[in-house]
Structure formats: C-alpha cells, structure tokens
N, C-alpha and C positions, 0 to 999 in steps of 0.2 A: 875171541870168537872169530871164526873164519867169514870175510866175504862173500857172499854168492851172490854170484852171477845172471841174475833172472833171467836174461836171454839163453842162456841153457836147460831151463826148468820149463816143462812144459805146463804153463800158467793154464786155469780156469778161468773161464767169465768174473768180473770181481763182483763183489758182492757190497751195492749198498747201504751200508746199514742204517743211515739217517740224514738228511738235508733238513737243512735249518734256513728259513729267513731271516736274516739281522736285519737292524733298521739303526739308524743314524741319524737325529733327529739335529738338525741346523733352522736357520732363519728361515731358509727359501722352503721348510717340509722336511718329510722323509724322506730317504736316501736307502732304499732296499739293497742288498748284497743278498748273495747265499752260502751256507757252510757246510760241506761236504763231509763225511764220515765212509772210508772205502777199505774193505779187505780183500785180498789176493793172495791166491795160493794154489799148489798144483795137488791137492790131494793124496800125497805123498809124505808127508810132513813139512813142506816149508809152509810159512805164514807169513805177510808182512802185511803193518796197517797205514793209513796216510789222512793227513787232514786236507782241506783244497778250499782257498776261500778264491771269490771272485764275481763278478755282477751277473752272471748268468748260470742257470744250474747245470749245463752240458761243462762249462769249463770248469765249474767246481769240479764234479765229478771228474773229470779228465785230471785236475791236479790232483786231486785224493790220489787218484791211480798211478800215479807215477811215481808219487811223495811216498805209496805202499811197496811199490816194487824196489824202493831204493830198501826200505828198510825189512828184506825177507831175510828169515834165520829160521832155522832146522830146531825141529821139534820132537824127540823120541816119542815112536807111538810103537807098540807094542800090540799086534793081533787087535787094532781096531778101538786100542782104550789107549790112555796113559798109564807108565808106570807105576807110577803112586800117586797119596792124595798130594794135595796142596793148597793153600789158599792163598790167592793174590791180593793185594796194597793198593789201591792209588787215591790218593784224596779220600773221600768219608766213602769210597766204593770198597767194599772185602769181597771177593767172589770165592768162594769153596769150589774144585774141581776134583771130583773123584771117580777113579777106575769101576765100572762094570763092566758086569756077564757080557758074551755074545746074545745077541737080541734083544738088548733091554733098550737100543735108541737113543739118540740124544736129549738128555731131560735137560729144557734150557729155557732160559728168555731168550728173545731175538737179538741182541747183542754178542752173547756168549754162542749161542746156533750158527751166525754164521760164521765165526772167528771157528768153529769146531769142523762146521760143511767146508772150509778152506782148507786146512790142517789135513782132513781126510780123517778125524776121529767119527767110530760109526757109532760108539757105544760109550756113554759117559753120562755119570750123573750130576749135577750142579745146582749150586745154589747163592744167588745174591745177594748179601747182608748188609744194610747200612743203604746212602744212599743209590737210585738206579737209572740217574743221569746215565744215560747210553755211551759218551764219552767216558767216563770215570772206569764206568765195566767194562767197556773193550779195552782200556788200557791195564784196569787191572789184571785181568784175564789175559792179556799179552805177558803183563810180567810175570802171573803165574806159568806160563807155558816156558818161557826164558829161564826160570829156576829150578824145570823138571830135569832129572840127571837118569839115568839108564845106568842098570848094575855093572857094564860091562866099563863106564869109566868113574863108575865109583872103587868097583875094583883095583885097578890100574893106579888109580891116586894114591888108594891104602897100600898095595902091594899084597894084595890079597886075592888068592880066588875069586871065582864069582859064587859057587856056591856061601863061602864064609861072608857074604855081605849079607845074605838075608837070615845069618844066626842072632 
C-alpha cells in the first residue's frame, strides 16, 4: 500500500465522531481524562482515522487528528458508491457496506456517516450487525473500505480484461 502524503490532499474539516470521559479511580478520587474518536478525509476517496487521549478535550481532539492524518489510504469509489458489497470485522462489530442508485443517500449510523461524509461516498447502503460500540464500527468499517478492490486491478492481477472480471 502506497503512503500519502496528507499535506498534498486537500483535507476537510475532520469529523468528530465521539469523546469519551475515562476516569481513574486512586486514593486521592477520580482522575478524568478524555478519549477522542476523529476522521479526515478530502472527499475524494482518501480516509484516515485517529484515536487521541489526553486531559483535556481540545488536545484530544487535536491528537485524534493527526494520529488520522498519519493514517489516510485511498479508497475506490465509483460515480458516488463503492464498487461492490463488503462486510467488515473488528471485535464482535460486522458492518455490511453496500453499493446504491444515485439518490438513494447515505443510509447509516453515525459512526459509518461520517467515515462515508469523509471518503466522499454520496450514495450507499449499510448496515451494523453485532455489537455498535462506535470504535469497533469505525474500525470495522475502515477495514471494510481497505479490502474494496476496483475491477481495473482486479484485472491486472488476473491478467484479464476488464470486461471478463464481472463474467
């Protein structure tokens, strides 16, 4: 998988997905931290996501976002869908992603919306099976996006046309 460069990618606003209070329970009380959930993307297909812990929620945030941009990868998207279906893995999270019509929207929970509003997918259907811990679906949902393939190097692997890939 090739590196990109995020300072060449004209990034969007990132998109929050969830702040979490921890707490850390010692002698002297509780001990608050916060945990940050952040995706970035330029709407074009790159994505990356980032975790950010630290004592106050600007800096979470702030590391989410940089932790995201370290880790952006190119995502075929196809007239505003994805390729084909897919379902992604992580932990007891399974997320379904599949290709729809122009105009149908993004049908999604808010973990999957925004990983999709980043990506630049306008039109897709989904569904999340198992558990819907918001971490678990955005990473399932990232692995699913990481194992969509595009006929043009599924071709090329087989040594095949591109028409003979979807006989």
């Amino acid at each position: 998988m090739a590196i990109i460069n995020p300072a060449e990618l004209d990034l969007q606003e990132e998109t929050v997905v969830k702040i979490r209070r921890v707490a850390k329970v010692n002698a002297r009380g509780k001990r608050f931290r916060f945990s940050a959930l952040a995706v970035v993307g330029d709407g074009k297909g790159h994505v990356g996501f980032g975790i950010g812990k630290a004592g106050e929620v600007i800096s979470a945030i702030s590391k989410a976002k940089e932790k995201a941009k370290q880790s952006i990868f190119k995502v075929p998207v196809i007239n505003g869908t994805i390729p084909h279906k897919i379902i992604g893995v992580h932990g007891a999270s399974r997320v379904m992603l599949k290709p729809a019509s122009p105009g149908t929207g993004i049908i999604a929970g808010s973990s999957v919306r925004s990983v999709m509003e980043q990506v630049g997918v306008n039109d897709i259907l989904t569904k999340c099976i198992g558990s819907n811990n918001p971490m678990n679906v955005l990473k399932a949902t990232i692995s699913a996006l990481e194992n969509l393939q595009d006929a043009v190097s599924v071709a090329n692997r087989r040594g095949i046309s591109i028409p003979e890939v979807f006989k």
